[in-house]
Residue frames as a rotation matrix with the C-alpha (Angstrom) as fourth column:
UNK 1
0.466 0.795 -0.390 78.67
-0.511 0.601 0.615 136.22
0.723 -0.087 0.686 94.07
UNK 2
-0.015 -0.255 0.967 79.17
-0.994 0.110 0.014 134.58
-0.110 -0.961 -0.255 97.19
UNK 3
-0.706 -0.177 -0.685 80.89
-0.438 0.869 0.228 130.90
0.556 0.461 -0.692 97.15
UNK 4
0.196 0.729 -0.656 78.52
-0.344 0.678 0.650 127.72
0.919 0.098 0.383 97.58
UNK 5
0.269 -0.619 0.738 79.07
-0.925 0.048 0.378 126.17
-0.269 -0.784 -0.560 101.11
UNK 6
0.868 -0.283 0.409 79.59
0.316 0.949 -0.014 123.21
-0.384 0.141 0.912 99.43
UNK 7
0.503 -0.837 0.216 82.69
0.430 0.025 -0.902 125.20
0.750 0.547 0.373 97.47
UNK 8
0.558 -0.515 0.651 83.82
-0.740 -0.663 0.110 126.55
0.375 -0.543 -0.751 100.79
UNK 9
0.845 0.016 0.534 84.19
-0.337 0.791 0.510 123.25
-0.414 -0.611 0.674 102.41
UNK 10
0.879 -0.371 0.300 86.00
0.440 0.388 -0.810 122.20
0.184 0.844 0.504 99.16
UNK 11
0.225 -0.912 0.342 88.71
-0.100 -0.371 -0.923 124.92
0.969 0.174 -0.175 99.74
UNK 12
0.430 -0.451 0.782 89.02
-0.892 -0.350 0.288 124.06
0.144 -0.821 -0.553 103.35
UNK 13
0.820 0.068 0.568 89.46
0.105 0.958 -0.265 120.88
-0.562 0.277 0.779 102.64
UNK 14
0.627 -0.748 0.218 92.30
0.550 0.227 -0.803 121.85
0.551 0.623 0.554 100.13
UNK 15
0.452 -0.466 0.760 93.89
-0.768 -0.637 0.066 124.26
0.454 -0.614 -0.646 102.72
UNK 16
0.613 0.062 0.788 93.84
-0.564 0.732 0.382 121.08
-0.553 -0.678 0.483 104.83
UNK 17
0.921 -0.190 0.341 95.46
0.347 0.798 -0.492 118.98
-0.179 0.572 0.801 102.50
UNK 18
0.502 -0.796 0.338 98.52
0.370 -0.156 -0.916 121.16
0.782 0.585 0.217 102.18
UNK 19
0.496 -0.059 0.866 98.66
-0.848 -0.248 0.468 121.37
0.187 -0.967 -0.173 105.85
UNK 20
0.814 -0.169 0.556 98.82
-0.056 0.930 0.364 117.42
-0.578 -0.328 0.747 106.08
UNK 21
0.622 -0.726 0.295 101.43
0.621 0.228 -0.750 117.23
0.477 0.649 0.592 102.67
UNK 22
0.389 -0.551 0.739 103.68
-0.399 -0.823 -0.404 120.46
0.831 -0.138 -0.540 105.00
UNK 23
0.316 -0.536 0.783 103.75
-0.881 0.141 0.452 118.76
-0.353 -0.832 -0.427 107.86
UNK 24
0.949 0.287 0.131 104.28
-0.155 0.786 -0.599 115.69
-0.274 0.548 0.790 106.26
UNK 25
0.773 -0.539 0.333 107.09
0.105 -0.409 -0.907 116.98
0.625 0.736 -0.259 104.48
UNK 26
-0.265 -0.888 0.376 108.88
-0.577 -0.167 -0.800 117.94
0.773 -0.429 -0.468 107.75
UNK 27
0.773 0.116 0.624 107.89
-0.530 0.659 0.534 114.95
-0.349 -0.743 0.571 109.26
UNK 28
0.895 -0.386 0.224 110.46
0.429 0.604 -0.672 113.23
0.125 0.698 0.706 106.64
UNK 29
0.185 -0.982 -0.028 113.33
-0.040 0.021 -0.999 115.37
0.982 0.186 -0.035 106.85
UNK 30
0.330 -0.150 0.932 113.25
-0.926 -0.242 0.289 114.64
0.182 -0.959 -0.219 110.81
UNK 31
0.904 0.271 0.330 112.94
-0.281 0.960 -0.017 111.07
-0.321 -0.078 0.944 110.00
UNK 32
0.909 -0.376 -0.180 115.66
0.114 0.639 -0.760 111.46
0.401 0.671 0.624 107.90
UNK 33
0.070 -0.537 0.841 118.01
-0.840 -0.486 -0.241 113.06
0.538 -0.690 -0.485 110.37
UNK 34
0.228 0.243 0.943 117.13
-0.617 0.785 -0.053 109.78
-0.753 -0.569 0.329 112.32
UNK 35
0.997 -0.079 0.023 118.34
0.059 0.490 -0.870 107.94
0.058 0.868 0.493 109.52
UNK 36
0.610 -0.703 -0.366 121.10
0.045 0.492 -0.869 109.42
0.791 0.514 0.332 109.67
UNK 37
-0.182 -0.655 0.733 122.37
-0.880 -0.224 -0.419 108.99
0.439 -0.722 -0.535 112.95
UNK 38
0.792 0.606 0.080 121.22
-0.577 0.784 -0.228 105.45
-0.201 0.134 0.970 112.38
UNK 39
0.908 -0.382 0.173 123.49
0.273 0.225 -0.935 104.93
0.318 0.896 0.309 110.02
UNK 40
0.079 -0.970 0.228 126.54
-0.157 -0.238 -0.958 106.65
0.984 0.040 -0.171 111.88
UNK 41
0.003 -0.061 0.998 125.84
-0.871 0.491 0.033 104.63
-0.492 -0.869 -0.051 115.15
UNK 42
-0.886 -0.141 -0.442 125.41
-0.335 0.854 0.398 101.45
0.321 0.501 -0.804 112.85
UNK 43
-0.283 0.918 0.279 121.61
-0.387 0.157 -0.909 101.08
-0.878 -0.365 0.311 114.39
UNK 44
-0.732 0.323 0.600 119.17
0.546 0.804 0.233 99.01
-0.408 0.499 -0.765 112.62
UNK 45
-0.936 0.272 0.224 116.66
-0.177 -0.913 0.368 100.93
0.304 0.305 0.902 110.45
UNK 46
-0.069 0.848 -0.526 114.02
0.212 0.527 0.823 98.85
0.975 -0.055 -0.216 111.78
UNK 47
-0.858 -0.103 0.502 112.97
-0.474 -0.216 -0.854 99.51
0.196 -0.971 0.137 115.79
UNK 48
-0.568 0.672 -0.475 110.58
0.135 0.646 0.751 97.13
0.812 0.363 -0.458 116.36
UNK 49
-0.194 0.076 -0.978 109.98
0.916 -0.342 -0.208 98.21
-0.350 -0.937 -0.003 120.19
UNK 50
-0.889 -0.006 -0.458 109.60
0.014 -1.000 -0.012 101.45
-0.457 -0.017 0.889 118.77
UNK 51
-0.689 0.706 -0.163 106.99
-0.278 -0.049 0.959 100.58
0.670 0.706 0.230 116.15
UNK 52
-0.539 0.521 -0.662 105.26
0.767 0.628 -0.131 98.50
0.348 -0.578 -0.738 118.78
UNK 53
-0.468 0.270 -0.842 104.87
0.767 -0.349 -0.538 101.46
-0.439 -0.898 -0.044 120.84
UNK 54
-0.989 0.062 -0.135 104.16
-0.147 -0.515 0.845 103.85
-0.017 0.855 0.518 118.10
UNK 55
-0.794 0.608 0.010 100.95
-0.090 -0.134 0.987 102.29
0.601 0.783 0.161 117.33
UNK 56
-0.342 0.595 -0.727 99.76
0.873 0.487 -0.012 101.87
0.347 -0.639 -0.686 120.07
UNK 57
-0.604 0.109 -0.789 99.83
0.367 -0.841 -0.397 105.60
-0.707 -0.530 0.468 120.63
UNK 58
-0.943 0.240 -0.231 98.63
-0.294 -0.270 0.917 105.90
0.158 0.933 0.325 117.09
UNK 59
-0.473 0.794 -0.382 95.46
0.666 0.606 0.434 104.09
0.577 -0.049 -0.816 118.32
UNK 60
-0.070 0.427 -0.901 94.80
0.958 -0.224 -0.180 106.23
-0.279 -0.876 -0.394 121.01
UNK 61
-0.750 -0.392 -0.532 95.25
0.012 -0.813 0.582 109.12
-0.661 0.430 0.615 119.12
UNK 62
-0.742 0.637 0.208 92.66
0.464 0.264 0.846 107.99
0.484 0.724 -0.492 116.83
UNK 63
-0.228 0.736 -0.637 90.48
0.837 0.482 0.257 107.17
0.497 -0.475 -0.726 119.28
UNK 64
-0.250 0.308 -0.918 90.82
0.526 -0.753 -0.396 110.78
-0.813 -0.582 0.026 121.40
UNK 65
-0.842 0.052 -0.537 90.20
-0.411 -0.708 0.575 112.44
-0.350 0.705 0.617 117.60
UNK 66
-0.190 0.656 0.731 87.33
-0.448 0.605 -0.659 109.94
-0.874 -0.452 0.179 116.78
UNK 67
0.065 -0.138 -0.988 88.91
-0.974 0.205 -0.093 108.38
0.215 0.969 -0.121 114.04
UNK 68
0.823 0.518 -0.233 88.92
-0.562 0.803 -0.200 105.24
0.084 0.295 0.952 112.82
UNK 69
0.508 -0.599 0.620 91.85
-0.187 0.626 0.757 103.00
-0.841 -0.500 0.206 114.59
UNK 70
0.337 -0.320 0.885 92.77
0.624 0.780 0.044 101.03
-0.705 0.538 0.463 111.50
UNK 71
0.955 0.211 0.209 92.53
0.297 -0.667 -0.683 103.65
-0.005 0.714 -0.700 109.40
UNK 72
0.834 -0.476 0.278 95.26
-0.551 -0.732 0.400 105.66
0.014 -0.487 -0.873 111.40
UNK 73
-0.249 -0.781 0.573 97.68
-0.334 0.624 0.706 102.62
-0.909 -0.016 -0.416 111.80
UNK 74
0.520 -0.079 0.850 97.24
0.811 0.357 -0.463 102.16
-0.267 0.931 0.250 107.78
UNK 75
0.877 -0.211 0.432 98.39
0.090 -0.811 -0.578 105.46
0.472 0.546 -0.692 107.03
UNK 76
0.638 -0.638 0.431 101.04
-0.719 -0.293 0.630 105.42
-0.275 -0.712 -0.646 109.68
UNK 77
0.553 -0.252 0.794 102.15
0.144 0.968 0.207 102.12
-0.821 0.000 0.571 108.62
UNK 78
0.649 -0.399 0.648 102.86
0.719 0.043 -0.694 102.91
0.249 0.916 0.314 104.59
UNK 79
0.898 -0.400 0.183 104.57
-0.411 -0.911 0.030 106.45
0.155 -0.103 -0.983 106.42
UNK 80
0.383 -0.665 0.641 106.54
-0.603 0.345 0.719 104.57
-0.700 -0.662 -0.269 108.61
UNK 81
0.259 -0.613 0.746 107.96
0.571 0.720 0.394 101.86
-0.779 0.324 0.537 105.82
UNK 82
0.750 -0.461 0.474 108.96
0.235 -0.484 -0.843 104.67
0.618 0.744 -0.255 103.32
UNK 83
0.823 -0.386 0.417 110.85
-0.566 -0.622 0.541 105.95
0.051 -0.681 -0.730 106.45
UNK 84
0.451 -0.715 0.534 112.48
0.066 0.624 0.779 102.73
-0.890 -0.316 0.329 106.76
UNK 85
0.875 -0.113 0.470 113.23
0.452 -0.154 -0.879 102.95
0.172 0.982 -0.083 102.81
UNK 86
0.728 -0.527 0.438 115.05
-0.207 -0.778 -0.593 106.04
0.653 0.341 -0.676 103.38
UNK 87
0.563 -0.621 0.546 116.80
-0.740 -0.083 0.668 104.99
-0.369 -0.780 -0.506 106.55
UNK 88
0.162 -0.908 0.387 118.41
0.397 0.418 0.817 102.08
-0.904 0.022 0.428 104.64
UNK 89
0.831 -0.168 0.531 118.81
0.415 -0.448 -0.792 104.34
0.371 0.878 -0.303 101.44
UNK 90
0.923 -0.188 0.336 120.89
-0.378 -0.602 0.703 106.34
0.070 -0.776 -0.626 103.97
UNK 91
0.642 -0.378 0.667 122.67
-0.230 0.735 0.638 103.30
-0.732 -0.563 0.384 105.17
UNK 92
0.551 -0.434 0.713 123.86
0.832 0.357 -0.425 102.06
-0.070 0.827 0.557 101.71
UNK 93
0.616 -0.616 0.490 124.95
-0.025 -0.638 -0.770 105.71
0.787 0.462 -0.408 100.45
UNK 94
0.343 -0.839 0.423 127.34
-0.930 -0.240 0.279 106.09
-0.133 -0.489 -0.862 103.79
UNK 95
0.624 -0.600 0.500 128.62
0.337 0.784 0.521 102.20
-0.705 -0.157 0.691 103.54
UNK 96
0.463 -0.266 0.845 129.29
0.877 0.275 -0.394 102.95
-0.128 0.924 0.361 99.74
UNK 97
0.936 -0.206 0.285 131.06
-0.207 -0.978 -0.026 106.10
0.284 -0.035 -0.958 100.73
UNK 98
-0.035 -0.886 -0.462 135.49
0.140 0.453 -0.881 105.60
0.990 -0.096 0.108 100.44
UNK 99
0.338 -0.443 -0.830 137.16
0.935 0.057 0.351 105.52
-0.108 -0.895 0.434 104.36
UNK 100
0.825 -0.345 0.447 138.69
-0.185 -0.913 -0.363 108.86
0.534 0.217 -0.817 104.83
């Protein structure tokens, strides 16, 4: 029996979803690379000039996909402060590491 198109959608839709959670995934360990070389330059995990500029591309980006602005800079936003998480998670484990 041939699936419903309502159950095809359904599995593209989950295809999709483990697209976004893959790239995801190596969006983080890039981030965290950037962490650490944060962290062994002594850099703040915060870039505010960066965020700044960030969303603003994040807007346009929306906007050339014809999503919903806010949306996009909500989801970026909660991405972007786990990032910072990890970048001072990062920070702590190399302070709290002896001198060699």
């Amino acid at each position: 029996m041939e699936a419903s198109p309502l159950q095809s959608h359904r599995e593209e839709i989950d295809a999709l979803d483990e697209q976004i959670v893959t790239l995801l995934a190596r969006r983080f360990a890039v981030t965290r690379e950037v962490g650490r070389l944060k962290a062994l330059h002594q850099l703040n995990a915060v870039d505010a000039e960066r965020e700044r500029q960030q969303a603003l591309r994040y807007e346009a980006l929306a906007g050339r996909h014809g999503l919903n602005p806010a949306l996009v800079a909500q989801l970026f936003r909660r991405i972007i402060d786990e990032v910072v998480l990890d970048h001072r998670a990062i920070q702590s484990a190399m302070d709290a590491r002896p001198a060699a």
